[in-house]
N, CA and C atoms as a LAMMPS dump frame, in Angstrom:
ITEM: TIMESTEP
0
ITEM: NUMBER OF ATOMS
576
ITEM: BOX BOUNDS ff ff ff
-5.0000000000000000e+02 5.0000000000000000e+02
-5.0000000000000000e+02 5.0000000000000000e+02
-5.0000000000000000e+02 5.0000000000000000e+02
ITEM: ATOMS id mol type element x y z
1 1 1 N -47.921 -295.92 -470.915
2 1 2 C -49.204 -295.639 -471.537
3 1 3 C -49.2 -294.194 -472.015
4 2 1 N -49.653 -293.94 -473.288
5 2 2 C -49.788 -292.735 -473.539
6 2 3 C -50.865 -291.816 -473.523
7 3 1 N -51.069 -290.517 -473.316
8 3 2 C -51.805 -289.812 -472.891
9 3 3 C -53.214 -289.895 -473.675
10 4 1 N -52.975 -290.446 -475
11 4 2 C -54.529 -290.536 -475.516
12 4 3 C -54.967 -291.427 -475.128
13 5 1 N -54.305 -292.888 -474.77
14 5 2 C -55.183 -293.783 -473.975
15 5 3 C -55.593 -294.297 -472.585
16 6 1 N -55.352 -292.993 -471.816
17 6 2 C -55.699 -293.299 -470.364
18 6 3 C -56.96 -292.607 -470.542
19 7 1 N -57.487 -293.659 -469.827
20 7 2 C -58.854 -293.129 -469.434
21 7 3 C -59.28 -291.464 -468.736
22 8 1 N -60.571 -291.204 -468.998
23 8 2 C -60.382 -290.491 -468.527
24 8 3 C -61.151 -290.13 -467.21
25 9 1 N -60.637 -289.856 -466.211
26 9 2 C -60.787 -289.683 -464.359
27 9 3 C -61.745 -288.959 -464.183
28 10 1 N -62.924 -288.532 -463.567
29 10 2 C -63.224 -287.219 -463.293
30 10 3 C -64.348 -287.654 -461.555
31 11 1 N -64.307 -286.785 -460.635
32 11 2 C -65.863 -286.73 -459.862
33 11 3 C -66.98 -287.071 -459.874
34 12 1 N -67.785 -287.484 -459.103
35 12 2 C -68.525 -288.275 -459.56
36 12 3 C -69.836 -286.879 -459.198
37 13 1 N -70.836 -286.986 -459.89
38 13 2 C -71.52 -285.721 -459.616
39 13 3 C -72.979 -286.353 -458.343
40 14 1 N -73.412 -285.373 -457.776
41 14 2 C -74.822 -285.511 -456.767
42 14 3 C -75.815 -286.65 -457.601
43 15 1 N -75.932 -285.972 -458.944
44 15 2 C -77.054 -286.168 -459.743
45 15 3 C -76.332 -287.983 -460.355
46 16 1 N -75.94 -288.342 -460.223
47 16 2 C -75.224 -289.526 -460.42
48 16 3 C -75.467 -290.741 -459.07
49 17 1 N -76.196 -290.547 -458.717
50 17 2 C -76.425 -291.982 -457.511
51 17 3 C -76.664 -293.438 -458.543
52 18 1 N -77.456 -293.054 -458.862
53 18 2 C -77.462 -294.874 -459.939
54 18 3 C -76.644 -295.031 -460.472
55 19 1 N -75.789 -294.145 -460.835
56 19 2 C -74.256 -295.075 -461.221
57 19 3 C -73.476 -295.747 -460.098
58 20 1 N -73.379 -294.615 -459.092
59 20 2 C -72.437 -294.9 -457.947
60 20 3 C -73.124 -296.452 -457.28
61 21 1 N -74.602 -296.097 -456.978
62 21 2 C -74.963 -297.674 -456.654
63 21 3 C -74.802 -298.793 -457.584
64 22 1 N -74.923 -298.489 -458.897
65 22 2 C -74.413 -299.493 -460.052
66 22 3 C -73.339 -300.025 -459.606
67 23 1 N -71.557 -299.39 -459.65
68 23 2 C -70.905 -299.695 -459.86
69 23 3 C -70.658 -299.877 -458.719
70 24 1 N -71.083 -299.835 -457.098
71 24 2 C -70.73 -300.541 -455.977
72 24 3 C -70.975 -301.857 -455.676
73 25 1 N -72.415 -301.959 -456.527
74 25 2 C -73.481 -303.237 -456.348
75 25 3 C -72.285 -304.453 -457.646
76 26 1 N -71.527 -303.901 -458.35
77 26 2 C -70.881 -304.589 -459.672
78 26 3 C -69.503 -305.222 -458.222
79 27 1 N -68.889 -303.829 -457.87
80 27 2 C -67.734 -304.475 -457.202
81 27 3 C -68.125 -305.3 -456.008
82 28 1 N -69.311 -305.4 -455.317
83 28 2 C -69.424 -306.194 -454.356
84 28 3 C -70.224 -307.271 -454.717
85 29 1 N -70.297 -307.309 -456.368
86 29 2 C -70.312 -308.899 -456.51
87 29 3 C -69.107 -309.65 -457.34
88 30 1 N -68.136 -309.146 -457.48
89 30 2 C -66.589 -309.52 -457.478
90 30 3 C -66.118 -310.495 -456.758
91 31 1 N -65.447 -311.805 -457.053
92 31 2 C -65.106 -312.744 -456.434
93 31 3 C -64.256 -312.043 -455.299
94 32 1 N -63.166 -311.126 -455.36
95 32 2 C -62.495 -310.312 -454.461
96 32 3 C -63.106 -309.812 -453.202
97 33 1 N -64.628 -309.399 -453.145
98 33 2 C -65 -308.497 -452.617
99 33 3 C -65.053 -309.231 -451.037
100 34 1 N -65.064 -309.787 -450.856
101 34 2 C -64.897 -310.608 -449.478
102 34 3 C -63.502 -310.293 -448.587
103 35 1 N -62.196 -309.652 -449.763
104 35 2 C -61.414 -309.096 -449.247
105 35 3 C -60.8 -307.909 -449.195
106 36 1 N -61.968 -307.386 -449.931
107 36 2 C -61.672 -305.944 -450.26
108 36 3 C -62.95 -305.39 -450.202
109 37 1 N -63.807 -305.503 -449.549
110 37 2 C -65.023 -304.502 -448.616
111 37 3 C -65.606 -304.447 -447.613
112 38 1 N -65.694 -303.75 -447.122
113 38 2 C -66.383 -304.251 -445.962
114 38 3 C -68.113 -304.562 -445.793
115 39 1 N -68.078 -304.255 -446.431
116 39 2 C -70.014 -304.586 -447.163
117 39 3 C -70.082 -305.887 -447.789
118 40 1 N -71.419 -306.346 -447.555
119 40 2 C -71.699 -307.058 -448.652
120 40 3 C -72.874 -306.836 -449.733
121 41 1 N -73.026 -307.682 -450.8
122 41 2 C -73.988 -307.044 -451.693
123 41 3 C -75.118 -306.873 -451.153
124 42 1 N -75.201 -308.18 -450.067
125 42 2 C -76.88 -308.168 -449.475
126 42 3 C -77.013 -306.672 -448.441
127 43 1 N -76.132 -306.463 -448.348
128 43 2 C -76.14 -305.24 -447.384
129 43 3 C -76.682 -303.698 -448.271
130 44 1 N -75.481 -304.091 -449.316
131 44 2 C -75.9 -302.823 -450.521
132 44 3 C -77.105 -302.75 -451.278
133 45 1 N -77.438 -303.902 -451.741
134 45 2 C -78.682 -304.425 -452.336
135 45 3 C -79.963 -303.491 -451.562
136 46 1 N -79.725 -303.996 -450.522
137 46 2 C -80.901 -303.448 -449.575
138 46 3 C -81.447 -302.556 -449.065
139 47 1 N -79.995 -301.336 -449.282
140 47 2 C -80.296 -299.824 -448.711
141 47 3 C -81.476 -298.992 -449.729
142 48 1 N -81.822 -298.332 -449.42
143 48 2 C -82.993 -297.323 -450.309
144 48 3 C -82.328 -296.774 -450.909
145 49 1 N -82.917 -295.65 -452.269
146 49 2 C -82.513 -294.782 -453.096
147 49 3 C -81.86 -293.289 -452.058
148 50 1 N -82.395 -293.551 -451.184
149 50 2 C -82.056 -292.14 -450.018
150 50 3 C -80.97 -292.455 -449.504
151 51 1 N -80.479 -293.44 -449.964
152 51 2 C -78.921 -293.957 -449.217
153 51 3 C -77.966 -293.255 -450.132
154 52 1 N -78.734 -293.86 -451.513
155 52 2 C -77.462 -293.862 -452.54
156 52 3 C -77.227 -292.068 -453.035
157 53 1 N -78.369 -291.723 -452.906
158 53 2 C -78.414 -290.262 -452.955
159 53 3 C -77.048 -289.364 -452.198
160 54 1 N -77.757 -289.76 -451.021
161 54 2 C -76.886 -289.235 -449.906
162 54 3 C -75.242 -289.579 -450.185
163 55 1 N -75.048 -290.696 -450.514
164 55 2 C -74.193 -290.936 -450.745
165 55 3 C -73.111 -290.362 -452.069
166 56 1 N -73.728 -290.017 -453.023
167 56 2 C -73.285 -289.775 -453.949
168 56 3 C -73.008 -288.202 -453.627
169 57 1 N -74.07 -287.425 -453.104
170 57 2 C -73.763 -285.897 -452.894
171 57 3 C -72.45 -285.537 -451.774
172 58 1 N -72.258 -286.664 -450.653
173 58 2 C -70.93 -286.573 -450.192
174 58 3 C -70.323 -286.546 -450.695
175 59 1 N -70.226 -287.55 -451.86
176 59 2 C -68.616 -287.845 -452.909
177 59 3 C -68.803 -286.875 -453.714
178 60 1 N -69.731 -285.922 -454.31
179 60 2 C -69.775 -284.847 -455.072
180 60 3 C -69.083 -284.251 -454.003
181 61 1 N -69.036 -283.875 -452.878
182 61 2 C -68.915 -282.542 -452.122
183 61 3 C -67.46 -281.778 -452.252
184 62 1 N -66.873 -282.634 -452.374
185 62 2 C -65.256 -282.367 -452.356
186 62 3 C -64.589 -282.13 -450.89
187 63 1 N -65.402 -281.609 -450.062
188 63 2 C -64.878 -281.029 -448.934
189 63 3 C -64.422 -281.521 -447.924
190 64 1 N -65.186 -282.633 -447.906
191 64 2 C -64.666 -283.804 -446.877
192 64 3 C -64.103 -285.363 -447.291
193 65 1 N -64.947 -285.261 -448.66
194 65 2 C -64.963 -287.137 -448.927
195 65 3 C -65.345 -286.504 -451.149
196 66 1 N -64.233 -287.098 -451.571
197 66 2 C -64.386 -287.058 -453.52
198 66 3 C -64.089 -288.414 -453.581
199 67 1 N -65.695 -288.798 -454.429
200 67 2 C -65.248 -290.164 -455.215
201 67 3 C -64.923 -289.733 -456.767
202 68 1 N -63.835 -290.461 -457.557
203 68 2 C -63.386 -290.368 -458.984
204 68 3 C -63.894 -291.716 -459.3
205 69 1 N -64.318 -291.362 -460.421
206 69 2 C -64.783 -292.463 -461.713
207 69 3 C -63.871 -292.455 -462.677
208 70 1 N -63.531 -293.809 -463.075
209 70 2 C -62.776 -293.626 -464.964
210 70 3 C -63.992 -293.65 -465.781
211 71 1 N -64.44 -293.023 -466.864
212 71 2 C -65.712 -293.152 -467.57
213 71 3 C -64.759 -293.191 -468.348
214 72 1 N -65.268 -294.204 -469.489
215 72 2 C -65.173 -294.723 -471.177
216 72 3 C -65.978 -293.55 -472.071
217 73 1 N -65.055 -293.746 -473.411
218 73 2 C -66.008 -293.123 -474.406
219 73 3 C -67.708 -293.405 -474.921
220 74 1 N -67.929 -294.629 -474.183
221 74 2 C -68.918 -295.029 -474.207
222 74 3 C -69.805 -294.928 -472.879
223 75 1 N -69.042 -293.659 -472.101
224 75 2 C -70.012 -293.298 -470.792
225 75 3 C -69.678 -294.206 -470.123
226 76 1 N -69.717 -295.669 -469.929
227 76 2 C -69.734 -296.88 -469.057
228 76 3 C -68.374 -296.43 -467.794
229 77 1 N -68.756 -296.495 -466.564
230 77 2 C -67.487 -296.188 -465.588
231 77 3 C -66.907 -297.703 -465.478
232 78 1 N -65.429 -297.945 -465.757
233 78 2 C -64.858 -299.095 -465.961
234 78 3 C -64.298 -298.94 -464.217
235 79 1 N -64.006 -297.978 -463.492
236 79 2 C -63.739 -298.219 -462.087
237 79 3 C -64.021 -296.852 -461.181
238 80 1 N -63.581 -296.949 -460.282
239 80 2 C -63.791 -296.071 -459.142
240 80 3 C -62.713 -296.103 -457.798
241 81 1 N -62.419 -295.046 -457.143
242 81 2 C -61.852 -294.708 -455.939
243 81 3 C -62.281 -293.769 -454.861
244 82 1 N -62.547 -293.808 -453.818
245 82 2 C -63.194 -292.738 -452.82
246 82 3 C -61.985 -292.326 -451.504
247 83 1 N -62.216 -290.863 -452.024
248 83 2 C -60.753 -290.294 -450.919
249 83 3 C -61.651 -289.538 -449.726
250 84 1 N -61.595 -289.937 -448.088
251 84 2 C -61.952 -288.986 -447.332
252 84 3 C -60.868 -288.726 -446.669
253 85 1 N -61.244 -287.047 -445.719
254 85 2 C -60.471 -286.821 -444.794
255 85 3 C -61 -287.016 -443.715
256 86 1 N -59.608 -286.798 -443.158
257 86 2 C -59.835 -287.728 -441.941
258 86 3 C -59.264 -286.852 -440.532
259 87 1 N -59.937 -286.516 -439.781
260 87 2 C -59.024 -285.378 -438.616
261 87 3 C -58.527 -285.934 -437.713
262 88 1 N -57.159 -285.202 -436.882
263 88 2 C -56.991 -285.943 -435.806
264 88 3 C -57.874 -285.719 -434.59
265 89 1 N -57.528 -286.814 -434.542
266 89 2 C -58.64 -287.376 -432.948
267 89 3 C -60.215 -287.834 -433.128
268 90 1 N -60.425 -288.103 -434.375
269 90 2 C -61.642 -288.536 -435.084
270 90 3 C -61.451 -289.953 -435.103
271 91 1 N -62.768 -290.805 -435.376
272 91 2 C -62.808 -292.124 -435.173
273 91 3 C -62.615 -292.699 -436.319
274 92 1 N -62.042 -293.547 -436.537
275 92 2 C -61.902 -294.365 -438.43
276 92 3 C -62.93 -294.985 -438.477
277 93 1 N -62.721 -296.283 -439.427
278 93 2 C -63.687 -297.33 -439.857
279 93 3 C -63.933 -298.585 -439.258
280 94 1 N -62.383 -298.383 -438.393
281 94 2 C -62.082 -299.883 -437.672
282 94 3 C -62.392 -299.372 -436.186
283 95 1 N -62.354 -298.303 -435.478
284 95 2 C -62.546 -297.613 -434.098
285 95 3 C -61.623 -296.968 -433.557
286 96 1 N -60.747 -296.677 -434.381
287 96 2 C -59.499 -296.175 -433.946
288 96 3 C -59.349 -295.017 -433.991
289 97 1 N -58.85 -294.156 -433.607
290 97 2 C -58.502 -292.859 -433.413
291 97 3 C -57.604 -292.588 -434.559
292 98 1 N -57.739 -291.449 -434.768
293 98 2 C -56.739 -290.879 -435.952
294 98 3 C -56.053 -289.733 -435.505
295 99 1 N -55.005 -290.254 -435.467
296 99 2 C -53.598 -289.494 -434.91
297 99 3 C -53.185 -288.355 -435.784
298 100 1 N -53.343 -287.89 -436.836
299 100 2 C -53.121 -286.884 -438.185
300 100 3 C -54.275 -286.561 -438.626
301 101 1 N -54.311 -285.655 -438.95
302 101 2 C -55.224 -285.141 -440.764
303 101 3 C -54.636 -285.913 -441.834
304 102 1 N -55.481 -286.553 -442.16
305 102 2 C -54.582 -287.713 -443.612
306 102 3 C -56.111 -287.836 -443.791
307 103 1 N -56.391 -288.157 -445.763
308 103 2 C -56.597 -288.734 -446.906
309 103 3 C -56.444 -290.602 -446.48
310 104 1 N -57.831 -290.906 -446.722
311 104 2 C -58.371 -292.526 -446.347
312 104 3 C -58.994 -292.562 -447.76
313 105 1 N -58.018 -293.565 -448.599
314 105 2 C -58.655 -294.421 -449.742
315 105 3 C -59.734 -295.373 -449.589
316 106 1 N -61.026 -294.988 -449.959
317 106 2 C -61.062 -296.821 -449.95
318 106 3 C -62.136 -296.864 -451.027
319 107 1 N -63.005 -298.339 -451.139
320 107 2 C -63.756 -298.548 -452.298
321 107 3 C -63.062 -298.628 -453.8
322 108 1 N -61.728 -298.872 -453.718
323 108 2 C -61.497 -299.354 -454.948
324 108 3 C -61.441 -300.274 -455.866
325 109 1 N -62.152 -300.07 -456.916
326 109 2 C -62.23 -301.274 -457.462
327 109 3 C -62.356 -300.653 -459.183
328 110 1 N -62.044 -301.95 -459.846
329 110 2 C -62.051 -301.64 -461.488
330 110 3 C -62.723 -302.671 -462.225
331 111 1 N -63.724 -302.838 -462.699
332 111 2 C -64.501 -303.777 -463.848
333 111 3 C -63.281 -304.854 -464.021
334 112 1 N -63.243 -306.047 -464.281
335 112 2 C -62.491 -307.35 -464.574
336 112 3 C -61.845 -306.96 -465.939
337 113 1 N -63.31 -306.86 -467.199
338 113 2 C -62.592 -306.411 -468.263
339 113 3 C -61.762 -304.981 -468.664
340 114 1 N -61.472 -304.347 -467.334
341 114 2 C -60.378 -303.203 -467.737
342 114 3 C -59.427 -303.106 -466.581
343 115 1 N -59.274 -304.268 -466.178
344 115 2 C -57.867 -304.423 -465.018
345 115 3 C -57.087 -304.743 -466.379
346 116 1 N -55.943 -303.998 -465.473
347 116 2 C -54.281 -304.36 -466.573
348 116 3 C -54.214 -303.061 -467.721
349 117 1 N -55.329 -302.072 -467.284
350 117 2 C -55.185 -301.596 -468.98
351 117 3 C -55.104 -299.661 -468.246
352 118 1 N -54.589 -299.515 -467.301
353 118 2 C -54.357 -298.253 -466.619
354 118 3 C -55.065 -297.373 -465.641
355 119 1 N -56.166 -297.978 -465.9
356 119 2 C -57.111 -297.534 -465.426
357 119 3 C -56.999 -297.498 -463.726
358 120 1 N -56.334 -298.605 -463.121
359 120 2 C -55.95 -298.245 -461.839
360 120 3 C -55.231 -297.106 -461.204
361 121 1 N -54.387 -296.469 -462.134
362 121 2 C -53.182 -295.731 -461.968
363 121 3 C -53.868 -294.529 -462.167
364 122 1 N -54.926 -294.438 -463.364
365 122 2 C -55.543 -292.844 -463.31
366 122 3 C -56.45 -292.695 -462.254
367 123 1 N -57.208 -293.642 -461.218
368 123 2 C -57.843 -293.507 -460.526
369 123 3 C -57.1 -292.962 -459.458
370 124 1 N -55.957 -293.487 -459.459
371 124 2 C -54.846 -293.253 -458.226
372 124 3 C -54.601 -291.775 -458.015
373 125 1 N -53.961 -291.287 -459.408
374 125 2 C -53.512 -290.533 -459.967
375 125 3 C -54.559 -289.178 -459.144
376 126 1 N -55.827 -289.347 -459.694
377 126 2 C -56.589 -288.07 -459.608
378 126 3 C -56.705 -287.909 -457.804
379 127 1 N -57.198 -289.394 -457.229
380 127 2 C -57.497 -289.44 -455.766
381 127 3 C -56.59 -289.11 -454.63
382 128 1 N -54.908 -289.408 -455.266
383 128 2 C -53.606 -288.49 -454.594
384 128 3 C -53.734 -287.323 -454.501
385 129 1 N -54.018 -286.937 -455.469
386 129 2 C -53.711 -285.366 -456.549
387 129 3 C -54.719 -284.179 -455.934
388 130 1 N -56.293 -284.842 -455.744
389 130 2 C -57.441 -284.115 -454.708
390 130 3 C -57.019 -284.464 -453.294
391 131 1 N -55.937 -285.577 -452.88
392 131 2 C -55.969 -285.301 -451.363
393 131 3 C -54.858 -284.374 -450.776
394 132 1 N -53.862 -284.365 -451.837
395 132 2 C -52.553 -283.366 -451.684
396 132 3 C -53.088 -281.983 -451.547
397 133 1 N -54.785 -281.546 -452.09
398 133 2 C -54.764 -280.109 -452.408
399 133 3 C -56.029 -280.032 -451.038
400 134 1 N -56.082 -280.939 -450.176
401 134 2 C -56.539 -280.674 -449.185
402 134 3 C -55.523 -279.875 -447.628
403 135 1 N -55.737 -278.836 -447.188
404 135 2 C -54.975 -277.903 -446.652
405 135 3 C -54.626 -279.222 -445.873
406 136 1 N -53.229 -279.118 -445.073
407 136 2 C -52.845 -279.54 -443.781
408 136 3 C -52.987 -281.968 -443.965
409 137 1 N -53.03 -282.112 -444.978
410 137 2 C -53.417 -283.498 -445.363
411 137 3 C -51.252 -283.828 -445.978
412 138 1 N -50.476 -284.615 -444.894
413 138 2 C -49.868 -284.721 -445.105
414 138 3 C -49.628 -285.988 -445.769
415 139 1 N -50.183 -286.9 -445.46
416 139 2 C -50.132 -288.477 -445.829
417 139 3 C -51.67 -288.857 -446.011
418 140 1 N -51.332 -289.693 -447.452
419 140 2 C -52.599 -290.581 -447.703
420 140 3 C -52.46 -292.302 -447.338
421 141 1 N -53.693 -292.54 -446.728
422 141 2 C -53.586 -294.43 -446.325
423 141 3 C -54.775 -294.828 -446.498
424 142 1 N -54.862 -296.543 -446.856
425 142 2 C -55.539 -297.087 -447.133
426 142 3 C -55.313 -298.34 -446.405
427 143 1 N -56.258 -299.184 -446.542
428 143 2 C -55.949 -300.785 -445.437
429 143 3 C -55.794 -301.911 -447.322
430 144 1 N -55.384 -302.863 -446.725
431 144 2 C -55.704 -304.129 -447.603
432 144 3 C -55.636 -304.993 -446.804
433 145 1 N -56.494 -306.193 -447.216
434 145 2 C -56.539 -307.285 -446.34
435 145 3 C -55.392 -308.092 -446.553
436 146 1 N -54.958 -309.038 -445.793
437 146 2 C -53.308 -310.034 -445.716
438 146 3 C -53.653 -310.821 -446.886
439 147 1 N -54.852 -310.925 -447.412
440 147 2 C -54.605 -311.843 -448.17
441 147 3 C -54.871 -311.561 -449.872
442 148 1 N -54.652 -310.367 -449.824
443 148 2 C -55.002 -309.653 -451.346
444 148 3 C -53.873 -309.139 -451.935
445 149 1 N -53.117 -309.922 -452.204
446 149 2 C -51.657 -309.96 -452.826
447 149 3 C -51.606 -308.827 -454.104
448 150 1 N -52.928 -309.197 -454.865
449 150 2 C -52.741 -308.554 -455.942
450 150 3 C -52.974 -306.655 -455.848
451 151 1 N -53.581 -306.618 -454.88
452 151 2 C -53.725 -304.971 -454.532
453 151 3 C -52.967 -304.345 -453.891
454 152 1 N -52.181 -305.377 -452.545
455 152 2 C -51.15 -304.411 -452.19
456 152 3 C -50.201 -304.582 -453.046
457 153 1 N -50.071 -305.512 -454.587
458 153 2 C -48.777 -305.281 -455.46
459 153 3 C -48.849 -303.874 -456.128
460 154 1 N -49.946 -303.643 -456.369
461 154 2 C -50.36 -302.218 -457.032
462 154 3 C -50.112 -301.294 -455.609
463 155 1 N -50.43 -301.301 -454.693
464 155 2 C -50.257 -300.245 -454.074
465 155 3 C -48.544 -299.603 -453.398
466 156 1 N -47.728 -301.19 -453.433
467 156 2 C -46.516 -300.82 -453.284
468 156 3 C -46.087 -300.193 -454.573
469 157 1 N -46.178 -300.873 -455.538
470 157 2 C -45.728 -300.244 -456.984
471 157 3 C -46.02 -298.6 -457.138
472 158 1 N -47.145 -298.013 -456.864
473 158 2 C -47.389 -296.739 -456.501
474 158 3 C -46.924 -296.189 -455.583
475 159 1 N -45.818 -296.478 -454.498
476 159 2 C -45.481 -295.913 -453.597
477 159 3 C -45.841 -295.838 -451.812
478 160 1 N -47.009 -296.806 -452.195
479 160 2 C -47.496 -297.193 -450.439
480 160 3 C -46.637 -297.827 -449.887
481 161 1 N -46.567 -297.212 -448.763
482 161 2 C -45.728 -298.813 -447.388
483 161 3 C -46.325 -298.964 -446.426
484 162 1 N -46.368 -300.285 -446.37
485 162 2 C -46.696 -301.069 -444.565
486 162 3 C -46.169 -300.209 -443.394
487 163 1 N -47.56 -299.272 -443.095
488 163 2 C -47.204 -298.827 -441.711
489 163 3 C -46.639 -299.147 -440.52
490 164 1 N -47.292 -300.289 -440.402
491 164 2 C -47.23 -301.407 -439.41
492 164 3 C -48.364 -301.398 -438.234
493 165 1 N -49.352 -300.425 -438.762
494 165 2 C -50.86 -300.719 -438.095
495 165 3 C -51.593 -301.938 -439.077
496 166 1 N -52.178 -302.48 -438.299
497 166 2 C -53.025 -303.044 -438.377
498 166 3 C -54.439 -302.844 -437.367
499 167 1 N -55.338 -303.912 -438.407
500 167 2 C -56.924 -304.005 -438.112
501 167 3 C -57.628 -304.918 -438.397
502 168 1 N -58.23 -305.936 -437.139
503 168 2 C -59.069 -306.971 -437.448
504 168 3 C -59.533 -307.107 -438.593
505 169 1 N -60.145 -308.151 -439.248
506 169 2 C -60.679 -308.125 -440.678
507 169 3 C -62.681 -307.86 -439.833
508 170 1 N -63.335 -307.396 -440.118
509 170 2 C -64.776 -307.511 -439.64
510 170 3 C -65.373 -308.913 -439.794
511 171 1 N -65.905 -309.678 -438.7
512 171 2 C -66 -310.871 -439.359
513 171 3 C -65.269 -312.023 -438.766
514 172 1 N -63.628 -311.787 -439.287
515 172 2 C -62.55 -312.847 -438.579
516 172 3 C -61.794 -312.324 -438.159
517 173 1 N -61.947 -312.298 -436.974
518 173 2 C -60.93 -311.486 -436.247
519 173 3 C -58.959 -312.331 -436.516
520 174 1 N -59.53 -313.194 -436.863
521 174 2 C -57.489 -314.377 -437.08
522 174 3 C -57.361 -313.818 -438.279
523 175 1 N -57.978 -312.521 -438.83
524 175 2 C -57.213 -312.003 -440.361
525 175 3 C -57.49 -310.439 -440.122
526 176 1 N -55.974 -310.337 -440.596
527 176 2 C -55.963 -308.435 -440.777
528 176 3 C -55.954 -307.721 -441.889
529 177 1 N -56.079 -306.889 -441.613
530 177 2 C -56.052 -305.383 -442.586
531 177 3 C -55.012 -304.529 -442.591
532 178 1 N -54.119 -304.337 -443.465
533 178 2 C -53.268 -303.808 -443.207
534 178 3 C -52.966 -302.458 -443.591
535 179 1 N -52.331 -301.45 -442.632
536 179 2 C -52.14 -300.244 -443.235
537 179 3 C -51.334 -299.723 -444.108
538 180 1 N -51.402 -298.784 -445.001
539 180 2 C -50.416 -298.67 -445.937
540 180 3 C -50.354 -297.571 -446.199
541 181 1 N -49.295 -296.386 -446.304
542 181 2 C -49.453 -295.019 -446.263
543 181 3 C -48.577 -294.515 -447.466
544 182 1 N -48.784 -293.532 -448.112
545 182 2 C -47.891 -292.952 -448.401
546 182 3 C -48.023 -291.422 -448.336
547 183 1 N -46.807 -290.861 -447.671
548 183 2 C -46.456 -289.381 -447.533
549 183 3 C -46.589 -288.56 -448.982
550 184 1 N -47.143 -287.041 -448.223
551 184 2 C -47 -286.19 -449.318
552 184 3 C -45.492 -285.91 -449.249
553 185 1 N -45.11 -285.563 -450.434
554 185 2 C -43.68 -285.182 -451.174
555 185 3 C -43.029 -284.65 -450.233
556 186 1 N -41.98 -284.731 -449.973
557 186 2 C -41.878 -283.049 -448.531
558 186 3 C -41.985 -283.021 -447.435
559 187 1 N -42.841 -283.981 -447.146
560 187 2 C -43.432 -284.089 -445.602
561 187 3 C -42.935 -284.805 -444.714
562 188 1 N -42.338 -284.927 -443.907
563 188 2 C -41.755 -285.79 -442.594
564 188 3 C -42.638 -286.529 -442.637
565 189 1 N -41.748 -288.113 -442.928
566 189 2 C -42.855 -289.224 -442.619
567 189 3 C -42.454 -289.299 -441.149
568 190 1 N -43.464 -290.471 -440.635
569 190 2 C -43.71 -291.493 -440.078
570 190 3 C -45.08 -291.876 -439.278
571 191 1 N -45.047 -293.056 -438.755
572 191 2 C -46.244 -294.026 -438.856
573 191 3 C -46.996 -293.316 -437.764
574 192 1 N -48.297 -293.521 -438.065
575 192 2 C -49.378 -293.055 -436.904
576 192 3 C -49.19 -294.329 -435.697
């Protein structure tokens, strides 16, 4: 893809909550979203404007937690990615302890009509790129569920691997989540 037609990536700002609830309320009504959120719409649907607020000024903050948007020339955000950090000995999403300072992907998702067209890769692109320039953040990870073939194909293709943690799915516990990491450049891997 060439550089005039990748989208273009950027932060999502404070003053931006009705988008961010827009485009959460879009991906969690995605046939996918059953395996790729942990929310559901009725859940999102339901929170107040003081949610989405709040929410959006975290992902503005940079400091702890940046969400990136792809916005179109036509303004419209065709997808999204949210990078937090994560300290050691802090609790995750699933209850687990976190063994490192590492960069936790999650919330990704891209509009139907702009899968296949790069837009995954610049989301990637920017959400690596802000977690690498977080001090002491050696490895970035994300979960996918066992049965979402098509996301961990994108995420191996980018360079993730099967940690070999796993995590109940919320819900059904007979389905997992799987971890998937990839090291900064340089850095002594291995698995938490």
């Amino acid at each position: 893809m060439n550089q005039d037609s990748r989208p273009a990536v950027r932060p999502v700002r404070a003053d931006e909550w009705p988008g961010v609830k827009e485009l959460r309320l879009a991906a969690l009504k995605d046939p996918a979203a059953g395996i790729a959120f942990l929310e559901t719409y009725e859940q999102a649907v339901a929170e107040p404007d003081s949610f989405w607020r709040g929410r959006a000024e975290r992902a503005a903050d940079g400091a702890r937690a940046r969400q990136f948007v792809a916005e179109g020339r036509d303004g419209v955000w065709s997808g999204t990615v949210t990078a937090l950090v994560e300290d050691a000995g802090s609790g995750d999403v699933f209850g687990a302890t976190v063994e490192r300072r590492q960069a936790h992907l999650v919330g990704v998702f891209v509009r139907p009509e702009h899968r296949g067209t790069g837009v995954v890769d610049a989301l990637f692109e920017a959400a690596v790129e802000w977690a690498w320039s977080v001090a002491d953040v050696a490895r970035v990870r994300l979960y996918v569920h066992e049965d979402n073939a098509r996301a961990e194909g994108f995420y191996r293709r980018y360079g993730f691997v099967r940690s070999g943690g796993t995590a109940p799915v919320q819900g059904d516990p007979s389905k997992l989540e799987r971890e998937m990491v990839l090291d900064r450049p340089g850095a002594l891997s291995g698995a938490s």
